[in-house]
C-alpha positions as CSV (number, residue, x, y, z in Angstrom):
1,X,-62.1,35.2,15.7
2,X,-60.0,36.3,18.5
3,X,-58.1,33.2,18.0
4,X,-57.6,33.9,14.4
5,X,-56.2,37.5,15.7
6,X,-53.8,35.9,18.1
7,X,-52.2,34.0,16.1
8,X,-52.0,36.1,12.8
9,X,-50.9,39.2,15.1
10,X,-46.9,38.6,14.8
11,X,-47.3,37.6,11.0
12,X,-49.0,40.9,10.8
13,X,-47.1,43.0,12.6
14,X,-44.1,41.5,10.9
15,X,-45.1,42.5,7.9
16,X,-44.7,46.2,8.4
17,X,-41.0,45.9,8.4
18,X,-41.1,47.1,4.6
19,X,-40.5,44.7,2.1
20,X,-38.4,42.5,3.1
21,X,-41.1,41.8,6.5
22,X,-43.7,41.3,3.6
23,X,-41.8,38.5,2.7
24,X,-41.0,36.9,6.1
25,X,-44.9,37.5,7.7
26,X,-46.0,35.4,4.2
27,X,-44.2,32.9,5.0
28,X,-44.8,32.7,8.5
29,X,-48.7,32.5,7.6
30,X,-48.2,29.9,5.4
31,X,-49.9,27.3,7.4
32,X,-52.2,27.5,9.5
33,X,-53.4,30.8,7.4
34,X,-54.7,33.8,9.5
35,X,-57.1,36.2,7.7
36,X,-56.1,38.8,10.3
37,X,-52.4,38.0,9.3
38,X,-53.2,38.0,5.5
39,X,-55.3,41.1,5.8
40,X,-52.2,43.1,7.1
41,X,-50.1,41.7,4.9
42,X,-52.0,43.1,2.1
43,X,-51.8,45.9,3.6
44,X,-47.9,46.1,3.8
45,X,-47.5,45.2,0.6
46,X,-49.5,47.5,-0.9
47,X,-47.8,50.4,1.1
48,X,-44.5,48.8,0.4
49,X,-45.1,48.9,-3.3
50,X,-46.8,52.2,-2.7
51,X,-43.7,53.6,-1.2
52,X,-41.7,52.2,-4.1
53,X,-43.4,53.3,-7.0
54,X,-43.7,56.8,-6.1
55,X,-39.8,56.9,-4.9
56,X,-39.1,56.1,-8.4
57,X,-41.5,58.2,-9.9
58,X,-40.6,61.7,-7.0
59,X,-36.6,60.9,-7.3
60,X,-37.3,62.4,-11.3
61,X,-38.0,65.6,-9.6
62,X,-35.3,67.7,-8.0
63,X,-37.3,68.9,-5.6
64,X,-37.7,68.6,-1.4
65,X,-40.9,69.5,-0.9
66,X,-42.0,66.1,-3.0
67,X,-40.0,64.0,-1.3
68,X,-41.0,65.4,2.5
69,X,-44.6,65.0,1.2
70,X,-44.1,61.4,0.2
71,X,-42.1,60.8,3.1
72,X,-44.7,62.0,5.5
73,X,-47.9,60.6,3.1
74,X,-46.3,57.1,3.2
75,X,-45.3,57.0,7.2
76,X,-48.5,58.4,8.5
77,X,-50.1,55.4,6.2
78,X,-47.6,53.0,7.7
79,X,-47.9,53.8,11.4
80,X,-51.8,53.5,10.8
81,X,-51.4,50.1,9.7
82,X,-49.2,49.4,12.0
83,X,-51.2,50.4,15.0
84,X,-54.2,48.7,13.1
85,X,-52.5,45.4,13.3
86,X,-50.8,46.0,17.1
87,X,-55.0,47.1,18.5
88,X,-56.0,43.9,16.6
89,X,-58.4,45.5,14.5
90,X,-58.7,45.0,10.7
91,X,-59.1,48.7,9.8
92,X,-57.6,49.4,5.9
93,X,-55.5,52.3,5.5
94,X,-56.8,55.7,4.2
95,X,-57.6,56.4,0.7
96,X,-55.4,52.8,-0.8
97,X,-56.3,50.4,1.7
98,X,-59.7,49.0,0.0
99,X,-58.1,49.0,-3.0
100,X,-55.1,46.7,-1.6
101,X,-57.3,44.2,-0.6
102,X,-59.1,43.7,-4.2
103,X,-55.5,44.5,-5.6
104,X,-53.8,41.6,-3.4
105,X,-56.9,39.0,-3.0
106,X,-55.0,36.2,-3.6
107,X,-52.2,36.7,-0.8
């Protein structure tokens, strides 16, 4: 397994770089494919879209505190998944995380 984690670990981390590193860490697990890596990936993508859908959904409201509250909500998710992926450990995210991984199965 720590081979697995060693070589999925820059796919992984990679694919915290928002959407666009999503994109570039499934690629670079393509082949061979690391369940550490796709495990992250999930991850990312999930908070990526996250971080999307409730932009367009706040940026209806006029209003600062939403957005902070996002804004804070969505980057203390990120760095936690981040970290996650940098310690080597395959720890989901709070509250979305689980549901990311049933969501994203396939990937």
């Amino acid at each position: 397994m720590d081979n697995d984690i060693e070589q999925g670990k820059t796919a992984a981390i990679t694919g915290y770089i928002l959407v666009v590193g999503v994109l570039i860490a499934m690629s670079m697990n393509s082949d061979p494919k690391s369940n550490f890596a796709s495990f992250h990936i999930r991850q990312a993508l999930g908070l990526s879209l996250t971080f999307i859908s409730l932009g367009l959904i706040i940026s209806n409201f006029d209003s600062m505190a939403l957005s902070v509250s996002m804004w804070i909500f969505i980057s203390v998710l990120w760095m936690y998944g981040l970290f996650s992926a940098i310690k080597g450990e395959t720890q989901p995210v709070p509250l979305l995380g689980d549901y990311f991984q049933k969501w994203f199965k396939n990937i």
